[in-house]
Residue, then its C-alpha position, 0 to 999 in steps of 0.5 A: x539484524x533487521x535489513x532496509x527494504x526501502x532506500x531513499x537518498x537525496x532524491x528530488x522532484x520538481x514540478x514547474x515551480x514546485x519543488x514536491x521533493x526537496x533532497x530527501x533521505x528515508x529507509x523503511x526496514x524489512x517488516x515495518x508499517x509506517x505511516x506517511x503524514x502531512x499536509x495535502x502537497x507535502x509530497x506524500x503520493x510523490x514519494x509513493x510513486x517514485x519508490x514504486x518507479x511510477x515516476x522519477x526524480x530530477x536529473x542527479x537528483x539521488x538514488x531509489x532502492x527497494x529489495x536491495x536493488x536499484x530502482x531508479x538513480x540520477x532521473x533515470x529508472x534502472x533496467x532491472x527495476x521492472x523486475x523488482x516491481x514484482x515485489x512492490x504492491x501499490x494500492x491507489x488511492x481510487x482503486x485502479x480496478x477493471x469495473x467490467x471484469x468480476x473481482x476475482x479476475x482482477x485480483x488475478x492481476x496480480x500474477x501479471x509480473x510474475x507469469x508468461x504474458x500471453x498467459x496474463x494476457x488471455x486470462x490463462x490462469x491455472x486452478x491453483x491461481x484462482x484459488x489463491x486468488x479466491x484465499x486472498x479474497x477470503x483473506x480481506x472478508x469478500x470472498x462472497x463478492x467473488x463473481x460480482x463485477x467490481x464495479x458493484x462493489x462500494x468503495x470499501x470493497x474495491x480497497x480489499x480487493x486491491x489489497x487480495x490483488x497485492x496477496x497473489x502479487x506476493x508482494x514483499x513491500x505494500x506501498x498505500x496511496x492514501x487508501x482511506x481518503x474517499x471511505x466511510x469510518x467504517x470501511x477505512x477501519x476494515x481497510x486499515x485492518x487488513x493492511x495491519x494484518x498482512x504486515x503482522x501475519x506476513x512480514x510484509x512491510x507497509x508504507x502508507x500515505x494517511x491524510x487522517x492521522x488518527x488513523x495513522x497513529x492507531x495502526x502504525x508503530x512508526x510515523x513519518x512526516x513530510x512538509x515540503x518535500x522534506x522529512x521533518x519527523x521520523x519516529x514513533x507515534x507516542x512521539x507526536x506531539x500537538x505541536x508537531x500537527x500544528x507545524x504540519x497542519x496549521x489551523x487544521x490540526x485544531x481538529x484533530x484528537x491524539x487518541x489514547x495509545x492504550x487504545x491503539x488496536x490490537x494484533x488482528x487475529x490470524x485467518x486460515x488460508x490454506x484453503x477456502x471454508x467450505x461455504x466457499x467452494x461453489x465459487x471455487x468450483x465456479x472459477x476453477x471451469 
């Protein structure tokens, strides 16, 4: 039986007069890729946040878990959260890169939960750390921009190295914070593909906030829709309906297109990791010194 790696119950957040979340109930199962959809202000990035433990609900507000261990309750983050945190990747919507730092470095970042902090904090990170690093990159098509400064990357590239980042975490959920919003069509589609695939390849579940639906509904199985703080649909997405936009969206759902679910892209086809091609190892040897 397929377990629940995410526990939402009658959580609420309130901002001023706003109320982001309105007693919300979710459960994301073990191995799933949902999509979050709604309206700019219908609570999507809130949730993200709070599941994450990025921020925490109203006092008595209900309960947030993730790996079958508590994240926060009542208004307050749990003690052991921190640890559970090592098993929750979050990919920002802008980034959240070191520009100054080559990619690589950064997506050794993604060790920092899980080694010594001096280790994490002089950089000390042993060979084969850098080379699963390196994999990941490999993993995501930018093994290439390895060396480069991550503020050279575009925008597309920043988000797959994001994505290698969350690899070497061994994140066993991904959380997406509207991965997609600032990219071109054709790095949103690399984006979404490699999310798809982790989550095929890996198990890993993913949880991504999508404000472009058709994106939603061609990479994700199940739909979930929030307006006003509150779920108003949790399904599948040959469910969607024009209507359901409509209610969602109001005069913007005029422009948005249900794709054809024949189309809906296929499984991904699994890439080698266990070691880097060898057009690779230049750079291996390069980050090994």
């Amino acid at each position: 039986m397929t377990k629940n790696v995410i526990r939402v119950e009658k959580l609420s957040k309130t901002f001023g007069d706003n109320r982001a979340l309105d007693n919300l109930d979710l459960e994301i199962a073990e191995g799933e890729m949902v999509a979050l959809i709604g309206a700019s202000g219908s609570g999507k990035s809130t949730l993200l946040r709070h599941i994450s433990g990025l921020a925490v609900g109203d006092r008595n507000s209900g309960t947030v878990e993730a790996m079958g261990g508590l994240i926060q309750k009542a208004g307050r983050i749990d003690g052991a959260a921190r640890a559970r945190r090592a098993d929750i990747g979050f990919v920002f919507q802008q980034f959240n890169l070191v520009d100054r730092l080559s990619v690589i470095n950064n997506v050794l970042l993604g060790n920092l939960g899980r080694i010594n902090y001096w280790r994490g904090a002089f950089g000390r990170f042993s060979r084969l750390e850098k080379q699963r690093a390196l994999e990941a990159l490999h993993r995501v098509g930018i093994a290439d921009k390895a060396l480069q400064r991550a503020g050279t990357l575009s925008g597309g590239q920043k988000q797959r190295a994001a994505i290698a980042r969350a690899l070497v975490q061994e994140a066993k959920i991904i959380l997406a914070d509207e991965p997609i919003a600032s990219l071109d069509p054709a790095s949103s589609k690399h984006v979404m593909e490699n999310l798809a695939r982790i989550n095929r390849e890996d198990g890993t579940t993913v949880l991504v906030s999508l404000h472009q639906v058709d994106y939603a509904l061609r990479f994700c199985p199940r739909i979930v829709a929030l307006r006003a703080g509150r779920v108003v649909f949790d399904g599948t997405r040959e469910q969607i309906t024009q209507q359901l936009l409509k209610k969602l969206y109001g005069a913007e759902s005029e422009d948005l297109i249900l794709p054809p679910f024949a189309t809906a892209m296929p499984e991904p086809s699994r890439i080698p990791v266990k070691s880097p091609p060898p057009d690779l190892q230049p750079a291996m040897t390069a980050v090994a010194s």
